[in-house]
C-alpha positions in Angstrom: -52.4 -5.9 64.4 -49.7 -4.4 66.7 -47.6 -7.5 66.8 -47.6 -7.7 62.9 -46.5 -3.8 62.8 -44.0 -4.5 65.2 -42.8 -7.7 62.7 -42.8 -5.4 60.0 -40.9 -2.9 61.8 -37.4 -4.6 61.9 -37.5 -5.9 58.1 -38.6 -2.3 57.3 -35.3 -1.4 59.1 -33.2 -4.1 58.1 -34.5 -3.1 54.1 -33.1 0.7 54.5 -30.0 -0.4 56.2 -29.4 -2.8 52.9 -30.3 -0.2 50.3 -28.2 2.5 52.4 -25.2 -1.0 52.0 -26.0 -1.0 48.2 -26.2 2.9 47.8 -22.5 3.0 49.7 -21.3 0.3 47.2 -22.8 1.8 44.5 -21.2 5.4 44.9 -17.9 3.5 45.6 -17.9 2.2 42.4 -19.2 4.9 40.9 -16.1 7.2 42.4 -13.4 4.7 41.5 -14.7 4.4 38.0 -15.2 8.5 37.8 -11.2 8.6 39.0 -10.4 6.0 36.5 -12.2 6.9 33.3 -13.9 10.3 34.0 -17.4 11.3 34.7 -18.8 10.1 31.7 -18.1 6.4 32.1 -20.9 4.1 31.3 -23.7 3.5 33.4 -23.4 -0.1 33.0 -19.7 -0.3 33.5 -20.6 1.3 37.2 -23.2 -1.0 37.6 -21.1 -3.9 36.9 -18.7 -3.0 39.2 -21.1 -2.1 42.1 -22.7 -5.8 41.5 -26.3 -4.0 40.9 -28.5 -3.7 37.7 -29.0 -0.5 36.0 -32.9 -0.1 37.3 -30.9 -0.4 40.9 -28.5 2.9 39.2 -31.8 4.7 37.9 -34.1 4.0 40.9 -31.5 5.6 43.3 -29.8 8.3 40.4 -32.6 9.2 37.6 -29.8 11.3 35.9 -25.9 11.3 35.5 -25.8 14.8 37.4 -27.7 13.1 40.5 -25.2 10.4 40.5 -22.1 12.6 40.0 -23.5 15.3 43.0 -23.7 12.1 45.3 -20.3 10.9 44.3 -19.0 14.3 45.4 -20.9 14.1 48.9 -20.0 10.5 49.5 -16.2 11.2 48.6 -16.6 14.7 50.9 -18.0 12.8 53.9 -14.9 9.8 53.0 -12.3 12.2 52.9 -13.6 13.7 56.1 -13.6 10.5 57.7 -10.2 8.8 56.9 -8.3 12.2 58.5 -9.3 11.7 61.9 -8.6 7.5 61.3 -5.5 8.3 59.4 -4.4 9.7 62.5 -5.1 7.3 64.6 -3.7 4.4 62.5 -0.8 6.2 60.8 2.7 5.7 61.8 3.5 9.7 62.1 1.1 12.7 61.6 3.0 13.4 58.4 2.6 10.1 57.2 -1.1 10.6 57.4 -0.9 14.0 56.1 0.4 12.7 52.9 -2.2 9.8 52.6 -4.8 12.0 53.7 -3.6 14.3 50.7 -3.3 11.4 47.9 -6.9 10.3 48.8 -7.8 14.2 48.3 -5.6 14.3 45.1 -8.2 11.2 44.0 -11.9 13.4 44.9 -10.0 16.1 42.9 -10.2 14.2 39.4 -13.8 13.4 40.3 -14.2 17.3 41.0 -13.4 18.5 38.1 -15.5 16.5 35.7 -18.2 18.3 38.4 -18.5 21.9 36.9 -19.0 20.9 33.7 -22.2 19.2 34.9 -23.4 22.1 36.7 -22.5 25.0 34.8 -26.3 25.7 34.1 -26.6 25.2 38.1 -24.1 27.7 39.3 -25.9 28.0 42.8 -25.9 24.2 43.3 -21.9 24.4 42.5 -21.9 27.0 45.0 -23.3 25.0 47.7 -21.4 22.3 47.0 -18.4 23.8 47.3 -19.6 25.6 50.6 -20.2 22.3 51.5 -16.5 20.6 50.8 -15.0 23.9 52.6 -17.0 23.3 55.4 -16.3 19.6 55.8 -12.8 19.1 54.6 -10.7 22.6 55.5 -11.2 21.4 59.3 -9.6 17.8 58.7 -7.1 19.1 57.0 -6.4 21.7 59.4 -6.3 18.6 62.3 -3.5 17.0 60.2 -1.6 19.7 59.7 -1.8 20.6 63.5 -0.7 17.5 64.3 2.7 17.3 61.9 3.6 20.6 63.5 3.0 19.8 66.9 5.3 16.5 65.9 7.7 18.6 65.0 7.6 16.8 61.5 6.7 20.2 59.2 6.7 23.2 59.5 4.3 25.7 61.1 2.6 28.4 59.2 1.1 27.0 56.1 -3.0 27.2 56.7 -5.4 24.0 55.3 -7.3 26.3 52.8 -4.1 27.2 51.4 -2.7 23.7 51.1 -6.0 22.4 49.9 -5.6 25.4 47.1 -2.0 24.5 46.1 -2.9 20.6 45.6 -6.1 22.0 43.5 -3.9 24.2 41.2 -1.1 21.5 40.7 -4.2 18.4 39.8 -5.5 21.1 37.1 -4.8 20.6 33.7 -2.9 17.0 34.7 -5.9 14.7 32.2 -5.4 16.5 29.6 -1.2 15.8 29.3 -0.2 12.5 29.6 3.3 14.0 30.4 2.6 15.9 33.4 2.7 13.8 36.8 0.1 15.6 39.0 0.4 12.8 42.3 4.3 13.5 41.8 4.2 17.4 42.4 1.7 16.5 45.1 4.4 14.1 46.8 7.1 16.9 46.3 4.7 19.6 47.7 4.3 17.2 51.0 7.5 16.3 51.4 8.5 20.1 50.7 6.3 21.0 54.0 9.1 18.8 56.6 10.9 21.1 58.7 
């Protein structure tokens, strides 16, 4: 009996690892398509893109508000990942400042289709957003530390406050086709050299 548990133990492993693979992929998609088309894009449009069935969506999401709440933690915990790698890779500090900030400019859009799915769950927004404070001010506070100590921008503008200003300017920017929210972002960075 203990060698057949012990058989079953690494395929039990190896299952979890895969559906943690297709729950990654699946929330990938998910994200590029909510960035592309909005939080109400079809649940088989994401599934086609993920490679996955919709039973595959439904086991892992039962409704549209689970999915989008784990698209907004899986692009938190992305965005707080690709600073510190950003960093490392990036040919200045500034230079991964402002790719840091256009991969933050792309959680944004996701964001905002957010609060319209929770506004009967004002609590779980709150936590949420307690949540992408908690995570994201820090990176962002690393790159900007970095571009000053560089000498590339200047000192004196805090993370939260950045963060804010890149909010503000990605407001409204779906609903005029005429007003070039990455664009103001760009100027906004490149505003920030010393």
């Amino acid at each position: 009996m203990h060698d057949s548990d012990e058989e079953a133990g690494p395929a039990g492993r190896s299952k979890r690892a895969d559906a943690r693979r297709n729950e990654k992929t699946l929330l990938d998609a998910a994200a590029a398509l909510f960035v592309a088309s909005g939080v109400e894009a079809p649940v088989r449009d994401i599934a086609a893109e993920a490679g996955v069935g919709m039973g595959t969506i439904y086991r892992h999401f039962p409704t549209r508000a689970d999915l989008i709440i784990a698209v907004y933690r899986h692009q938190v915990e992305s965005l707080a990942e690709a600073g510190p790698a950003l960093l490392e890779a990036g040919e200045t500090p500034h230079a991964a400042l402002g790719q840091w900030i256009d991969l933050f400019v792309d959680f944004l859009v996701t964001k905002h289709g957010l609060a319209a799915v929770l506004q009967s769950d004002n609590a779980g927004f709150e936590t949420l957003h307690a949540y992408f404070l908690d995570r994201l001010v820090p990176v962002c506070t690393r790159l900007l530390d970095a571009a000053v100590a560089s000498g590339e921008i200047r000192s004196g503008v805090a993370a939260y406050e950045l963060m804010r200003g890149v909010g503000n300017l990605c407001i409204g920017a779906e609903h005029d086709s005429r007003y070039d929210a990455r664009r103001l972002v760009e100027l906004l960075i490149a505003g920030l050299r010393t």
